[in-house]
C-alpha positions, 0 to 999 in steps of 0.5 A: 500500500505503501507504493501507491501513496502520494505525499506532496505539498503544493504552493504558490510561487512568490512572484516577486523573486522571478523564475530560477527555476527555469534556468535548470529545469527539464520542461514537458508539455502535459494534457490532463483530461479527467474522466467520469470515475463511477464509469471506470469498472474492474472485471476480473482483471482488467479495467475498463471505462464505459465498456471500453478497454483500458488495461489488461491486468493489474496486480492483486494488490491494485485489485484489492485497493480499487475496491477498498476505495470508494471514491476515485479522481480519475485522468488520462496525462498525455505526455511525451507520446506516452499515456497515463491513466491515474487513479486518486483516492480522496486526499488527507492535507499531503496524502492519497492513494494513488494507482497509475498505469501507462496505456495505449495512446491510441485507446486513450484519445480515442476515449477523451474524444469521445466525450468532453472531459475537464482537462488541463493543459500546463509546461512541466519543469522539473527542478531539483532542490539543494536537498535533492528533492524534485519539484514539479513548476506546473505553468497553466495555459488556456483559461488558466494561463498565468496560474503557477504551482509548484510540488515536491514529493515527499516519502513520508509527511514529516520529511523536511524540505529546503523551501526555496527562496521563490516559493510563496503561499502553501496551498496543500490540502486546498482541494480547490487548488487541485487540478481536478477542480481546476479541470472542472470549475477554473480559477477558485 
């Protein structure tokens, strides 16, 4: 279970201190497009959403953790050519359960263009901090452009971060701010 628990804090950027980060930052275009979760079944072991085929097998464990959880956020991420089907648990301030697995690309588009789903549209830098953390710079485009957020993953809540100098307001915890929410209602 362990393996499949997200901890991560989220902020706003101080926007006074400019954008280091951009200087030794990996950047990648990502597409979030968030399906209708109770449309998402498990038969066996594969999963499906309305009938259509997503993945083949999953493990028992994540058998077992889809159905212990009640409610899911699900999405389909393009990015690098890949997708990626993630499926979140309801989140505690900085945790959730998380299961992700890559799928076919084709069967993924084929899924989001068959309907309107929120979706998100952002650059991704990765930076890395002096403490060796990764954080993630997600800069939003569309209706959400000039909307900025950074997030470090951390292996338990307790673990100590080195903020860095750019980062302002801590937003963890503020579902409104989650990009689910952001898909579906825009700015809060």
């Amino acid at each position: 279970m362990e393996d499949n628990l997200e901890i991560e804090r989220r902020f706003f950027l101080d926007e006074e201190k400019g954008q280091p980060w951009k200087l030794d930052s990996i950047t990648s275009k990502i597409r979030q497009c968030y399906l209708h979760s109770p449309d998402i079944t498990l038969r066996e072991s594969g999963l499906f959403y309305k009938n259509r085929n997503l993945l083949c097998s999953i493990t028992p464990e994540q058998k077992n953790i889809f159905n212990s959880t009640v409610e899911w956020t699900s999405r389909i991420r393009f990015r690098d050519e890949c997708a990626t089907l993630t499926l979140k648990g309801k989140r505690t301030h900085s945790s959730a359960i998380e299961l992700e697995w890559t799928i076919d690309v084709e069967v993924a588009s084929h899924i989001v263009e068959q309907m309107e789903c929120p979706t998100v549209i952002k650059t991704r830098h990765v930076w890395t901090g002096s403490d060796g953390l990764i954080w993630e710079i997600d800069v939003f485009e569309g209706e959400l452009l000039n909307l900025i957020i950074a997030e470090v993953e951390l292996p338990n809540e307790d673990y100590p971060v080195i903020i860095p100098s750019w980062i302002g307001e801590e937003i963890t915890g503020l579902h409104q701010w989650s990009n689910s929410s952001l898909a579906r209602n825009g700015w809060p």
